[in-house]
C-alpha beads as a LAMMPS data file, in Angstrom:
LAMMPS data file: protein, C-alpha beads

80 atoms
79 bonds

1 atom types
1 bond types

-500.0 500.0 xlo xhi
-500.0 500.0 ylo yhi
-500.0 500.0 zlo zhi

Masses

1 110.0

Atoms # bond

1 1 1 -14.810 28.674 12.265
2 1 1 -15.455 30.968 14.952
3 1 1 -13.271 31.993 18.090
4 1 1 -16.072 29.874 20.401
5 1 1 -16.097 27.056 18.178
6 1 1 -12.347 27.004 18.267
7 1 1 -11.998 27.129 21.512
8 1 1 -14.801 24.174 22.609
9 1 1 -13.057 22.084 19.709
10 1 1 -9.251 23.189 20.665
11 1 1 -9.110 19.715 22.797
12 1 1 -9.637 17.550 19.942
13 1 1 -7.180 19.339 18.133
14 1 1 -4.218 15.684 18.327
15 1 1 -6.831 13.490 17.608
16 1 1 -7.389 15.208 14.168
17 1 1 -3.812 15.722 13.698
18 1 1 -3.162 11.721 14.261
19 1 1 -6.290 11.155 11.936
20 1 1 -4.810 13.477 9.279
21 1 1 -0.960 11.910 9.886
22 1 1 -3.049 7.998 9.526
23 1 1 -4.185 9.323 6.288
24 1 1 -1.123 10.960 4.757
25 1 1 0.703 7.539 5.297
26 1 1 -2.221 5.483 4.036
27 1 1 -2.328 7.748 0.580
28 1 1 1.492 6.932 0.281
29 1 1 1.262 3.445 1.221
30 1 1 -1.547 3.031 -1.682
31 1 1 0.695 4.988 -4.024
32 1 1 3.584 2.710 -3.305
33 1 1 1.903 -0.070 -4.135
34 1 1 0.299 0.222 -6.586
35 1 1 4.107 1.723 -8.190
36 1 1 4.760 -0.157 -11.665
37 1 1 8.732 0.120 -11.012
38 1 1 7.986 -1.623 -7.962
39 1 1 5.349 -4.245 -9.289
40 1 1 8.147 -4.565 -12.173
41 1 1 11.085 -5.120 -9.873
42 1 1 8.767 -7.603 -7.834
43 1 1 7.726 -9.657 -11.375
44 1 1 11.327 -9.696 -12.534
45 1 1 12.799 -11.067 -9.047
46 1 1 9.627 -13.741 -9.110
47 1 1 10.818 -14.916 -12.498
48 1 1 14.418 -14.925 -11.779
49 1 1 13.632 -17.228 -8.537
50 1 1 11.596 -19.623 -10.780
51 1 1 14.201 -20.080 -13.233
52 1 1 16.810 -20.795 -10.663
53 1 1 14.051 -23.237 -9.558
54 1 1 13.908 -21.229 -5.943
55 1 1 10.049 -21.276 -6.514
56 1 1 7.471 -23.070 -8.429
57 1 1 5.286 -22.430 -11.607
58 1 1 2.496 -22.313 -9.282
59 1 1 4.478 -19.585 -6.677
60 1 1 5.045 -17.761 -9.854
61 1 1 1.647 -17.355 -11.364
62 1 1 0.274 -16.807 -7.701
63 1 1 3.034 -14.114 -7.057
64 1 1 1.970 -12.695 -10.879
65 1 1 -1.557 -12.310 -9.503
66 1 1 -1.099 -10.672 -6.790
67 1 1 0.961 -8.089 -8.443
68 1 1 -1.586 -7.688 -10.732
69 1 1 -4.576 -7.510 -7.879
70 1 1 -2.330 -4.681 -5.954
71 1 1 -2.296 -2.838 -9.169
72 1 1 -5.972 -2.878 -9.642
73 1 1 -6.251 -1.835 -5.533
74 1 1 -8.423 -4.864 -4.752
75 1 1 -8.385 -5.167 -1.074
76 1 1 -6.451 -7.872 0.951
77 1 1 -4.052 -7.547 -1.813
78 1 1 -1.550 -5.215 0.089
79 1 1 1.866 -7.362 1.263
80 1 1 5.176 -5.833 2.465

Bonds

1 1 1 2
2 1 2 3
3 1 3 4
4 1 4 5
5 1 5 6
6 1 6 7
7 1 7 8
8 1 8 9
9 1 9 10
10 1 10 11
11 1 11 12
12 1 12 13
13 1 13 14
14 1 14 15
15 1 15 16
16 1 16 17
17 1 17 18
18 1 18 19
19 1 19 20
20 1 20 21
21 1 21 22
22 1 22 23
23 1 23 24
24 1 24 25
25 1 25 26
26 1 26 27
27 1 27 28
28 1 28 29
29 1 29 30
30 1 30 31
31 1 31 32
32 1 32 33
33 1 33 34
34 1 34 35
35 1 35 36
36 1 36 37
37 1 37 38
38 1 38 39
39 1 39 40
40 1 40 41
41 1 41 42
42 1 42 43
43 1 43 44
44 1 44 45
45 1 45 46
46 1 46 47
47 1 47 48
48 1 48 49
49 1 49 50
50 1 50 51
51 1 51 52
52 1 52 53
53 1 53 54
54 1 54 55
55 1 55 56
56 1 56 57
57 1 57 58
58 1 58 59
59 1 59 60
60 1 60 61
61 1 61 62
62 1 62 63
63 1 63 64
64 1 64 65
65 1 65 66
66 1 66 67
67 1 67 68
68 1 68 69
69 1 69 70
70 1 70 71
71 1 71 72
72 1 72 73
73 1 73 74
74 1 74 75
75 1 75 76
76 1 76 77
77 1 77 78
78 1 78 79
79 1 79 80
């Protein structure tokens, strides 16, 4: 990149550091996710709810699922 080109684009210089921050987190999000300690922890405290009868079979196998979607990365699959 030139000195002229760097200078016209020098203005949009914190819009491409906010797009690069947006996809920094996003990558980590994705990686958290899609974690299997975390998609372990969240089947084992699913199963210990249903046997303490906190949930249903249903809630389980649901709750299963969706660990099992956010491992594969299908979208609409990404909860807190």
């Amino acid at each position: 990149m030139g000195v002229f080109s760097s200078i016209l684009l020098w203005p949009l210089a914190p819009v491409r550091g906010v797009v690069s921050l947006g996809e920094v987190i996003q990558r980590r999000i994705e990686e958290e996710l899609r974690d299997p300690i975390r998609a372990r922890n969240d089947l084992e405290a699913a199963e210990q709810a249903y046997r303490e009868r906190e949930i249903s079979a249903d809630e389980l196998a649901r709750t299963e699922q969706d660990v099992l979607d956010r491992m594969r990365g299908l979208p609409g699959t990404e909860k807190g």
